[in-house]
N, C-alpha and C positions, 0 to 999 in steps of 0.2 A: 504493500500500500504506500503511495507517497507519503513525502510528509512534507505536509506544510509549513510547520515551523521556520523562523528564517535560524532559531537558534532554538534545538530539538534538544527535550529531557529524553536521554538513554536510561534504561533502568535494570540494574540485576540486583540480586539480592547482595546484600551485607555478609561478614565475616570471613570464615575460611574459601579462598577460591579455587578453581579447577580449571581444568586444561577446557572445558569446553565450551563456560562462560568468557575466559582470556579469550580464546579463539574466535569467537563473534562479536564480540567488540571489535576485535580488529577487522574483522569481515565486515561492521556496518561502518566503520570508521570511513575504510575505504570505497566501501560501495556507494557510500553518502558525500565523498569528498570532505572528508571534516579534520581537523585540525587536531590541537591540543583542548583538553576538556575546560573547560572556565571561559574560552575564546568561543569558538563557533558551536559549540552543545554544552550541554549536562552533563557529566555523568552523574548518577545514583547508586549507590549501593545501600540501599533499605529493603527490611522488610514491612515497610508501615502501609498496610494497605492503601488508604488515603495519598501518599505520594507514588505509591503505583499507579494508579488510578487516574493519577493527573498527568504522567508520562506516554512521549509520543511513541516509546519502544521497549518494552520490557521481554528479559527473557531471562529463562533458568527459575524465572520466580513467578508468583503470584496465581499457580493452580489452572492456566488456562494457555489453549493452544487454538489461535485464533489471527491466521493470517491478514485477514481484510483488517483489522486491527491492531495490527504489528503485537502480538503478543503470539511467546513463543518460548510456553514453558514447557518439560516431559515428567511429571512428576505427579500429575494427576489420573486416575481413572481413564478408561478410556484413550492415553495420552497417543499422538500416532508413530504406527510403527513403520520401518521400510516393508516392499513387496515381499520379501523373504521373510517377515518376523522380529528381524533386529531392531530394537527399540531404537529411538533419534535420541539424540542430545539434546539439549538447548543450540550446539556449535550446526547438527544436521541440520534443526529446520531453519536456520538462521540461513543456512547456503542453502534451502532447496528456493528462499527468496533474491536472497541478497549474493547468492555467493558469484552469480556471471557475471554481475555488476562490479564486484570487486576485482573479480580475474577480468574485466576489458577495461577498466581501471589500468590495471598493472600494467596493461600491454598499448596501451599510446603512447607513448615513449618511443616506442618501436613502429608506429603503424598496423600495430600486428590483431586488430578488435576482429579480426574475423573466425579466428583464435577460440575466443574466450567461451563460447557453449562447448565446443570439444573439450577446451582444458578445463572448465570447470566441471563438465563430468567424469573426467576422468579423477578430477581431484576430489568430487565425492565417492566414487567408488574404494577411492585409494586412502586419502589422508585423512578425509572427513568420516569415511564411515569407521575409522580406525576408534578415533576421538571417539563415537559413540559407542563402539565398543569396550574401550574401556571404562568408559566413564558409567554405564549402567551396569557393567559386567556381564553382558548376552552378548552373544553371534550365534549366528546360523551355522557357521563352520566349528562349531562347538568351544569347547571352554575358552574364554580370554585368558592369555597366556600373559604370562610375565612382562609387567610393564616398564621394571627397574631404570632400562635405560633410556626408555622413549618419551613424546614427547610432553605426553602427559606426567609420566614424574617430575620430567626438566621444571616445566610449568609449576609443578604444586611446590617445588623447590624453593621459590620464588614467595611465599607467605611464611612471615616471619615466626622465628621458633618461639615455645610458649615462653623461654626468659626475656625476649626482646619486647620493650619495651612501646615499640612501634605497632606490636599487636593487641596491643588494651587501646581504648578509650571509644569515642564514639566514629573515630575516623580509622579504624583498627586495618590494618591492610591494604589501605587505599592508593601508597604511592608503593608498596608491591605489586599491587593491581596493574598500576599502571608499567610498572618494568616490566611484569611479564607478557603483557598486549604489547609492551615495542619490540620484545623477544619474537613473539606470535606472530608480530606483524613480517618480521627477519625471515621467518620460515614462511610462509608466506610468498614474499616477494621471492625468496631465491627459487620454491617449485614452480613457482608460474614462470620463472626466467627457463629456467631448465626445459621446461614442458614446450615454452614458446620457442627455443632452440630447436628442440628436436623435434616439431610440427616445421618450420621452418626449414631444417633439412631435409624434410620429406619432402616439401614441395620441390625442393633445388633437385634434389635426388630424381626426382618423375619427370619434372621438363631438362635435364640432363638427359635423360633415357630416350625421350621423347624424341632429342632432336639429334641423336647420335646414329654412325653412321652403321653400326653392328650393334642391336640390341645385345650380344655376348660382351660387350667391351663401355663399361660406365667409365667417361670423362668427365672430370669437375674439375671446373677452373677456382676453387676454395678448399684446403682441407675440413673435412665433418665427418657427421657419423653417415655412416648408406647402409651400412649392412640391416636396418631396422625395416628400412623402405623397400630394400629389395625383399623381403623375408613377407613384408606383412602387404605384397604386391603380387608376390609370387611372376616375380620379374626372371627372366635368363640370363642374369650375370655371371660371368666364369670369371671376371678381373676388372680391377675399378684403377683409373688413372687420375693424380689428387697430386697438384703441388704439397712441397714438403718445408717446414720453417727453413731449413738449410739451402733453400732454392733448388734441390734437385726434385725430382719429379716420381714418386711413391708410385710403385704397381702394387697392385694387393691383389689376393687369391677370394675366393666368395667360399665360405662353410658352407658343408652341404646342409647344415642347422645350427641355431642359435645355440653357440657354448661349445662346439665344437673344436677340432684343434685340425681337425682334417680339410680336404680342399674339396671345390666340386671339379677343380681340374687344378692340379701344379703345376706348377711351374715346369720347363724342360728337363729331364734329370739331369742332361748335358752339363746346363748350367749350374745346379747345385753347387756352390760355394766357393764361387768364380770370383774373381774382382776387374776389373779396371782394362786392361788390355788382353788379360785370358780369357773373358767373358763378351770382348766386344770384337775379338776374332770367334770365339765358340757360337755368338747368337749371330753374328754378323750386323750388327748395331753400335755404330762409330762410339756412342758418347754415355752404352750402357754401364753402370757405376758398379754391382754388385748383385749377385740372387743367395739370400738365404741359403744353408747348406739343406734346410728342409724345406726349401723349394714352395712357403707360401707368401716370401715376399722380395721383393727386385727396386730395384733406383735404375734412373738415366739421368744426366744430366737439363734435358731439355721435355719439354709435353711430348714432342714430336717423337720421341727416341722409348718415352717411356709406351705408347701408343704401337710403338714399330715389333715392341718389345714382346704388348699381348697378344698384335697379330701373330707374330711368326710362334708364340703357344700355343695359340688356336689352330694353328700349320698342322701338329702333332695330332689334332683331334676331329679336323676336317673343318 
């Protein structure tokens, strides 16, 4: 639901917090464009019905799950569950609203808002429904399993221990609070960075293919990932050619499957663990640099040479 507000009361509940109330604040922060809290919104941390009541977003609190009304608690009766069963958080239904908003947010920066329904469902499948998992203690794939290092411990880390004196009074955890949403927010920006890289290399990956002369031979004129694009395309690459930081020019071999160590075609045996002038007499390629003794990966000096490289592999195999 929008909000009208020009400076919106957010609202969760008070005292000890969790990775999944940290986690939608950050989520509405950014989906909302909003600032530091006392500047452009509210925060609240009560449970005093009465300033619930009068807030334009609450969630984790107040018994009710009620999107047309930005409230967005799971602790009630009835409270909803995902299609498989797995109870939400407060952090799920906060993203089955807010959270595209957030991830195409992250991604103007880059041009990249075309993005952000892909990434953001993949980010609730993945990160988000994690958060509700542990946070209610249900899955569907059975027991939740030990949380010690992830990122809901990190989070609850973040509220002060009972000797500190920062967690008594009436503001008990507040500027905790807020470390761990600029924490949340951290994690956050770096998956949607990650995510928008590697949707980005898939497109580079597909019109590279597209417009190449031998769908068996991927040229890119950037080094990235491919091997994800060709896998989840079920594309005919036998070898990918990719400049390399050193300026020479990387051949790489294609796994016949993800995690494997083998090739769908090696390199020439001939060449196995040739270098420099015994390798560019044995391939017959002026300015070829080196092939692996295991034959799944090769240099040339130049695009042209590393290219000359795959054909005359390909020779081997027809």
């Amino acid at each position: 639901m929008p909000i009208d507000n020009a400076r919106p009361v957010l609202a969760t509940h008070s005292g000890k917090f969790h990775c999944d109330e940290v986690f939608a604040y950050a989520v509405l922060r950014l989906a909302l464009g909003l600032n530091e809290p006392g500047g452009d919104h509210l925060l609240l941390r009560t449970r005093k019905p009465e300033l619930l009541e009068s807030a334009d977003i609450v969630w984790d609190v107040g018994s009710l799950h009620d999107p047309a009304k930005n409230r967005f608690d799971h602790h009630q009766r009835g409270a909803p569950l995902r299609p498989d069963g797995t109870p939400f958080s407060s952090a799920g239904l906060v993203w089955q609203v807010f959270g595209e908003g957030a991830v195409a947010r992250l991604l103007q920066a880059k041009g990249a808002e075309a993005f952000a329904a892909a990434i953001a469902a993949e980010l609730d499948a993945g990160l988000i429904r994690r958060i509700d998992e542990v946070d209610t203690g249900v899955s569907a794939n059975g027991p939740v399993l030990d949380d010690s290092l992830g990122l809901a411990a990190l989070i609850g880390q973040f509220n002060p221990t009972w000797d500190d004196p920062a967690g008594s009074g009436a503001t008990a955890g507040d500027a905790a609070f807020l470390e761990a949403a600029a924490f949340a927010d951290g994690v956050l920006r770096r998956k949607v960075g990650s995510l928008r890289a590697r949707h980005a290399a898939e497109a580079s990956v597909l019109a590279a293919h597209r417009s190449g002369e031998d769908p068996r031979i991927l040229v890119l004129d950037r080094g990235m990932p491919w091997k994800g694009a060709v896998f989840s395309h079920d594309l005919p690459v036998l070898f990918a050619v990719s400049p390399a930081s050193n300026g020479n020019w990387m051949l790489d071999t294609m796994p016949p499957e993800p995690g494997s160590f083998a090739q769908r075609q090696p390199l020439p045996e001939a060449w196995a663990g040739l270098q420099e002038r015994e390798l560019a007499q044995q391939s017959g390629v002026e300015d070829a640099v080196f092939v692996h003794l295991r034959r799944f990966v090769g240099a040339a000096r130049s695009r042209a040479g590393a290219v000359d490289m795959a054909r005359k592999a390909l020779g081997e195999v027809g």
